[in-house]
Structures are given as structure tokens and as C-alpha cells.
ROVEX-954028 format. One record per residue (C-alpha): residue number from 1; residue in one letter; chain; x negated, y negated, z negated. Coordinates in steps of 0.1 Angstrom, whole numbers, padded with zeros to 4 digits. Each point is the difference from the previous one (the first is absolute). Layout:
r nr: NUM, rest: a, kette: A, xx: X, yy: Y, zz: Z
...
//
This chain:
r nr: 1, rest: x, kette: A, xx: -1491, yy: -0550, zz: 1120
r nr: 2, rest: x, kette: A, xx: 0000, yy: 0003, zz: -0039
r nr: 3, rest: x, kette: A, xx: -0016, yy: -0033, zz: -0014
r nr: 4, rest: x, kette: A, xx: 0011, yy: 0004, zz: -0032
r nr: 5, rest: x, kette: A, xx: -0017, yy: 0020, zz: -0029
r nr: 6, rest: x, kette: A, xx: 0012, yy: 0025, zz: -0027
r nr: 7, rest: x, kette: A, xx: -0005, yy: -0004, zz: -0035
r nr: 8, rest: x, kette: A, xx: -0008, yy: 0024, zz: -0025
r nr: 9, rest: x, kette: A, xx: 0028, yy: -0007, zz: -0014
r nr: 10, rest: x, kette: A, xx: 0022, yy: 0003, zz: 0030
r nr: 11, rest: x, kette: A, xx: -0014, yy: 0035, zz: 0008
r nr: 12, rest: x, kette: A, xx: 0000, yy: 0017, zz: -0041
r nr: 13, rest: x, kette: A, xx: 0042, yy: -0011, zz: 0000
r nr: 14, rest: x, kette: A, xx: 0006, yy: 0017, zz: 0036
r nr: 15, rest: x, kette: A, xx: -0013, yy: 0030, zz: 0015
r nr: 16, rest: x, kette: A, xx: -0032, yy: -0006, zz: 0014
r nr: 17, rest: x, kette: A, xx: 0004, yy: 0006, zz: 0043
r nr: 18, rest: x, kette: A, xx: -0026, yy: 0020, zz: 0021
r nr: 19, rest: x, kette: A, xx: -0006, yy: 0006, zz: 0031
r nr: 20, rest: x, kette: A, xx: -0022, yy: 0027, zz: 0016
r nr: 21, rest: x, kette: A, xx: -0020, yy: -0006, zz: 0032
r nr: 22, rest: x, kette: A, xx: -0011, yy: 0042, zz: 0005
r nr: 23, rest: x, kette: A, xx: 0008, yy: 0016, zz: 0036
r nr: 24, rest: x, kette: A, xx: -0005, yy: 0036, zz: -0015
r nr: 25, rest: x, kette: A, xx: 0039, yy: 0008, zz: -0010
r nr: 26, rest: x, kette: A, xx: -0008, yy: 0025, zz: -0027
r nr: 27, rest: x, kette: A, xx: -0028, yy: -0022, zz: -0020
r nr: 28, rest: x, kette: A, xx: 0025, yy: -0025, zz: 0004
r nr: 29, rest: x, kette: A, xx: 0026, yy: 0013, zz: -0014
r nr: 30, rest: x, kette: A, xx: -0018, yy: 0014, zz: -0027
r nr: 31, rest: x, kette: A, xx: -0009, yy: -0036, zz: -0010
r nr: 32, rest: x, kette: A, xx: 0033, yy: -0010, zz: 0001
r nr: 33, rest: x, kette: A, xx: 0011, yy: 0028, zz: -0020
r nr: 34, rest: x, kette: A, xx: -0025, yy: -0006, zz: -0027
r nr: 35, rest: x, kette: A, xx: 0010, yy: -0038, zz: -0003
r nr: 36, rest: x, kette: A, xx: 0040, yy: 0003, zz: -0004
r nr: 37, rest: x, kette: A, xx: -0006, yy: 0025, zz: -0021
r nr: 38, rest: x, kette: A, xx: -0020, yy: -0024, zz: -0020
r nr: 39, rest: x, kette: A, xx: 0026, yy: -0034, zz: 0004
r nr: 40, rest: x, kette: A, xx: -0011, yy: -0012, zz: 0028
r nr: 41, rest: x, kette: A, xx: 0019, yy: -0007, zz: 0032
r nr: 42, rest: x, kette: A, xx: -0011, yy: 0006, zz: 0032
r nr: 43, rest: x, kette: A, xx: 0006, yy: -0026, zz: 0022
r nr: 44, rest: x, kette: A, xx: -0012, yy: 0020, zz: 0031
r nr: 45, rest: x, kette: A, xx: -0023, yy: 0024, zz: 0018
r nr: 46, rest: x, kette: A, xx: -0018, yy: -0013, zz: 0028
r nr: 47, rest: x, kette: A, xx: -0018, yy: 0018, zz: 0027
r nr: 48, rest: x, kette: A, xx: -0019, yy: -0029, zz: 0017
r nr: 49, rest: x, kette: A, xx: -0005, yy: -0038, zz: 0001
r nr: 50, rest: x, kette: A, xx: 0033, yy: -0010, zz: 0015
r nr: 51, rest: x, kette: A, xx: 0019, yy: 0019, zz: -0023
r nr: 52, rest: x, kette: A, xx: -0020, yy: -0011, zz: -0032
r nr: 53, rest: x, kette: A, xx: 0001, yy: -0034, zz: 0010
r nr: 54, rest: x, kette: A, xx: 0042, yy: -0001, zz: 0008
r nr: 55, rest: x, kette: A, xx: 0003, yy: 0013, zz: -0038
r nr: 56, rest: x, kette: A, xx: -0028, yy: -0018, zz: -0018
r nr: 57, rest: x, kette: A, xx: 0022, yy: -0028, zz: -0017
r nr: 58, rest: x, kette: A, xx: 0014, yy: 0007, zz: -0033
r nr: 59, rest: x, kette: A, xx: -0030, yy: 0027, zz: -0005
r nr: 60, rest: x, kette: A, xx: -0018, yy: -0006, zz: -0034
r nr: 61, rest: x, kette: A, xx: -0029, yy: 0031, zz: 0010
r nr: 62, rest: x, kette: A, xx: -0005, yy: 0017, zz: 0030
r nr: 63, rest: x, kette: A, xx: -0020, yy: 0034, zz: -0001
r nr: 64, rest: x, kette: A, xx: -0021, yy: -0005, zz: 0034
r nr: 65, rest: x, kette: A, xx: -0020, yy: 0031, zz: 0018
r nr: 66, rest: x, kette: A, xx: -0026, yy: -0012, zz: 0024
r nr: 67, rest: x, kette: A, xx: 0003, yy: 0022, zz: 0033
r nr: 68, rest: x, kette: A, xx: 0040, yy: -0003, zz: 0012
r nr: 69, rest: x, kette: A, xx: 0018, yy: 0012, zz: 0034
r nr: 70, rest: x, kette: A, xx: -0013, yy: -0034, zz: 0012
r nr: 71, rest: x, kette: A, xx: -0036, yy: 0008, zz: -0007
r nr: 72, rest: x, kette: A, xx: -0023, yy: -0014, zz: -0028
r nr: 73, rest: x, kette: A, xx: 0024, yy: -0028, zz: -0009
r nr: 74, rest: x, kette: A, xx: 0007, yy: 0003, zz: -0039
r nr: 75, rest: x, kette: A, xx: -0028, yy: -0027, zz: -0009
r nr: 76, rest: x, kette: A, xx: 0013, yy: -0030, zz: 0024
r nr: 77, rest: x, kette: A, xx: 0036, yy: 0013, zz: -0015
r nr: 78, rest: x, kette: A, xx: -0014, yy: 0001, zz: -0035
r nr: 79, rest: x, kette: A, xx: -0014, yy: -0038, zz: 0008
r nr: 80, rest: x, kette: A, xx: 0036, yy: -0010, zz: 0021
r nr: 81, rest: x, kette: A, xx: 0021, yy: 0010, zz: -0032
r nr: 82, rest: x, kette: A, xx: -0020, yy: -0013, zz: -0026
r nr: 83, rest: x, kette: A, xx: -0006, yy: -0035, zz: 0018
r nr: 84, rest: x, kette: A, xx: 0032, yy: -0005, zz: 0017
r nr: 85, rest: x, kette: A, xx: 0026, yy: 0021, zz: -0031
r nr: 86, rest: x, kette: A, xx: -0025, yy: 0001, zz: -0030
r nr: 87, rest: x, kette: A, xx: 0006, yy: 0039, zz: -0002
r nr: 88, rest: x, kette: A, xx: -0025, yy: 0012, zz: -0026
r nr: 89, rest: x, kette: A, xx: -0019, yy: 0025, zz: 0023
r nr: 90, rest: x, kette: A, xx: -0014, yy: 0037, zz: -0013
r nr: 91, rest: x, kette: A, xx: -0016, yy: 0018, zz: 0032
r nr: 92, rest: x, kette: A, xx: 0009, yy: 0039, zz: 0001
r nr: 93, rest: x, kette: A, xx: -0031, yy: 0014, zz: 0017
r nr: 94, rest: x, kette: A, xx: -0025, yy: 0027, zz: 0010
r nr: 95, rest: x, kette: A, xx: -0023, yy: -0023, zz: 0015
r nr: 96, rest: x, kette: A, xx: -0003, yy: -0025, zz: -0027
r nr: 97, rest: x, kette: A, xx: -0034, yy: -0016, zz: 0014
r nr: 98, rest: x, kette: A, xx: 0025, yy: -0015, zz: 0033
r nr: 99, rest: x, kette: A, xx: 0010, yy: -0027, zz: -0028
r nr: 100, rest: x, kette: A, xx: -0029, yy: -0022, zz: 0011
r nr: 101, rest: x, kette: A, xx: 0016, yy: -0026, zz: -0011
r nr: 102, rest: x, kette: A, xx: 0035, yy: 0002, zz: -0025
r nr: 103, rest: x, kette: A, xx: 0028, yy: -0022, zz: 0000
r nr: 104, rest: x, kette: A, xx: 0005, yy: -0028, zz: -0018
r nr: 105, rest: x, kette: A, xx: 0027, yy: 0016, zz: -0028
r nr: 106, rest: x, kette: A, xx: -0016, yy: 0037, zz: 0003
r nr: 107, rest: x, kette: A, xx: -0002, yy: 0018, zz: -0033
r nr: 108, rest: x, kette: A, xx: -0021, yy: 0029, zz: 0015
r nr: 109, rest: x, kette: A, xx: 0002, yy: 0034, zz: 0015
r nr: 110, rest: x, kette: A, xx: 0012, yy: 0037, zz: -0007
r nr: 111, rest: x, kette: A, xx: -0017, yy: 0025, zz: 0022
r nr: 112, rest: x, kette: A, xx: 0017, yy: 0025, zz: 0015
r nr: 113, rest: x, kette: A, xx: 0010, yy: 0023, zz: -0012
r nr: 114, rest: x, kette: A, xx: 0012, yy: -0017, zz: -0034
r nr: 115, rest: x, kette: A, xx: 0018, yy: 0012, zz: -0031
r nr: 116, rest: x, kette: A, xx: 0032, yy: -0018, zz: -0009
r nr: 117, rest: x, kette: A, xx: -0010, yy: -0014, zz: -0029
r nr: 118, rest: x, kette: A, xx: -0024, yy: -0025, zz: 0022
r nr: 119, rest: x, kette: A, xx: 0026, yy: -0009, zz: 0025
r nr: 120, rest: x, kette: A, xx: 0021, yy: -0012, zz: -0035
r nr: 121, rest: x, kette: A, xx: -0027, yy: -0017, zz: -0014
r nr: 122, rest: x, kette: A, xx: -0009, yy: -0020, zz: 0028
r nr: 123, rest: x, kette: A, xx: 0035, yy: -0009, zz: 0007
r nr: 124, rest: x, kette: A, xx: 0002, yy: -0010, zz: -0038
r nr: 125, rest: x, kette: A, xx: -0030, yy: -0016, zz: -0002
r nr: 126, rest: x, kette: A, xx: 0008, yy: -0024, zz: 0035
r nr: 127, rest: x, kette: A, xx: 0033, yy: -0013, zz: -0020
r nr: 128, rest: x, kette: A, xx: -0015, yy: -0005, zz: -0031
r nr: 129, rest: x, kette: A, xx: 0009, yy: 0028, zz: -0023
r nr: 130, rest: x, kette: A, xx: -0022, yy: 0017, zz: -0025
r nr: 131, rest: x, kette: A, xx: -0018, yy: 0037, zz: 0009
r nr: 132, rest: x, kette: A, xx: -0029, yy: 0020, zz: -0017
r nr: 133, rest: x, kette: A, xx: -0033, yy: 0003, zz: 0014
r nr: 134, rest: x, kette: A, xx: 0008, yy: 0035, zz: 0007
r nr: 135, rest: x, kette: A, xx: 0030, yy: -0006, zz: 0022
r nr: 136, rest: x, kette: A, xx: -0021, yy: -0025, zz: 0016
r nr: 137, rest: x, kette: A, xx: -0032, yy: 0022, zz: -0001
r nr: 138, rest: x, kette: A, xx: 0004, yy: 0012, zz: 0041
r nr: 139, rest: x, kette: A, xx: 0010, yy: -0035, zz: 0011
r nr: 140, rest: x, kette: A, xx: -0034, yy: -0019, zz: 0010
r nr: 141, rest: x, kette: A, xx: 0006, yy: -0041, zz: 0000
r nr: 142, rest: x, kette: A, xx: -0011, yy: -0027, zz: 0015
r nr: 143, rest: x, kette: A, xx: 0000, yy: -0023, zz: -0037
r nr: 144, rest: x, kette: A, xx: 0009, yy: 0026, zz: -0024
r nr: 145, rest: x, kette: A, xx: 0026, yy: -0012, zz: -0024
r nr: 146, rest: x, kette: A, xx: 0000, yy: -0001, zz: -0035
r nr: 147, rest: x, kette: A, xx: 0012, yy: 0033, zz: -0012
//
């Protein structure tokens, strides 16, 4: 288990990591497409629980859909990684009103289907960095940032 935090400064002199909790091998690749193409590294793609859990550490953001092979897990797996790893959390979603309750580091959510330019504002936005509030404009947030 990670117990340490990242700083800001930390994250802006590496490239900040990612990991993707999405069981649908397309939209998930599409994601990770969009974010190397925009500096960031992937960390992983994971398809369930299990798998998002064994590569959590090291993860800065994670891009969490709700329904998964496992069933409707993404919310306790939004919760696990942002308690246990302090993953900045942004859900990926069509049924945005199963966030009942967000995790503790969530951003927001992106429905589905998304545009890139909201998958790499959210990503910039969980590590810090400066977007417009029209890259940000299909990204809904829990406490909207200062843009």
C-alpha cells in the first residue's frame, strides 16, 4: 500500500501516470490513446477490481467507469484508490447519477460518450495543470476548480 503522497511538484517534473479502470477494450483504449498522445503515461488498463487494485500504486489519476466485468464496482474502486493510493479519481460514465456518493480525491465525471479534449482536461486538471473553461466545459465536478 502507497502511504506516501505526490507533490505538485513531483508530478509537473515527471510524467504524470494513469491508470484506467474500463472493461470495454475499445473506449479504453481510446482513453489511453488520447492521454500519451497528450504526455501522459499510462500506467495500466484494468478490467475489474483485482486488476485495478494490483496496479493502483504509483498512479497519480485513474479514469474509473462505474459498471465493469465484475458488476457495478467502479464507485467502491473509485473510494479503494483514492483512500488507500490517493489517485485523483475522474469517473467515465453513462450513468452518472450511480455516483451517490464520490470519492474522496474525485475531480468529476465525463459522460459517455466524451470528446478528447475532456478526457485531457480532467487528467490535467487532477495534477494540477492549467486548462480553459472550454476544454473543461463537458467535464461536470464535484468542487469545480478555479479555471
Amino acid at each position: 500500500m502507497n502511504m506516501t503522497s505526490v507533490t505538485t511538484t513531483e508530478v509537473t517534473l515527471r510524467k504524470p501516470t494513469v491508470l484506467i479502470v474500463e472493461d470495454e477494450v475499445f473506449v479504453a483504449m481510446d482513453i489511453e490513446r488520447i492521454l500519451i498522445d497528450a504526455g501522459f503515461k499510462v500506467q495500466a488498463i484494468a478490467a475489474d477490481r483485482g486488476e485495478a487494485l494490483a496496479n493502483a500504486d504509483g498512479a497519480d489519476v485513474a479514469f474509473v467507469d462505474l459498471n465493469l466485468r465484475d458488476g457495478p464496482t467502479g464507485v467502491l474502486i473509485a473510494e479503494e484508490l483514492a483512500r488507500k493510493y490517493a489517485v485523483k479519481v475522474v469517473y467515465v460514465t453513462a450513468n452518472p447519477a450511480q455516483i451517490v456518493q464520490p470519492a474522496e480525491n474525485a475531480v468529476g465525471f465525463i459522460r459517455k460518450p466524451f470528446y478528447d479534449k475532456a478526457i485531457v482536461a480532467a487528467a490535467a486538471i487532477a495534477v494540477n495543470r492549467e486548462v480553459s473553461p472550454e476544454d473543461a466545459a463537458e467535464i461536470t465536478f464535484f468542487n469545480p476548480p478555479t479555471l
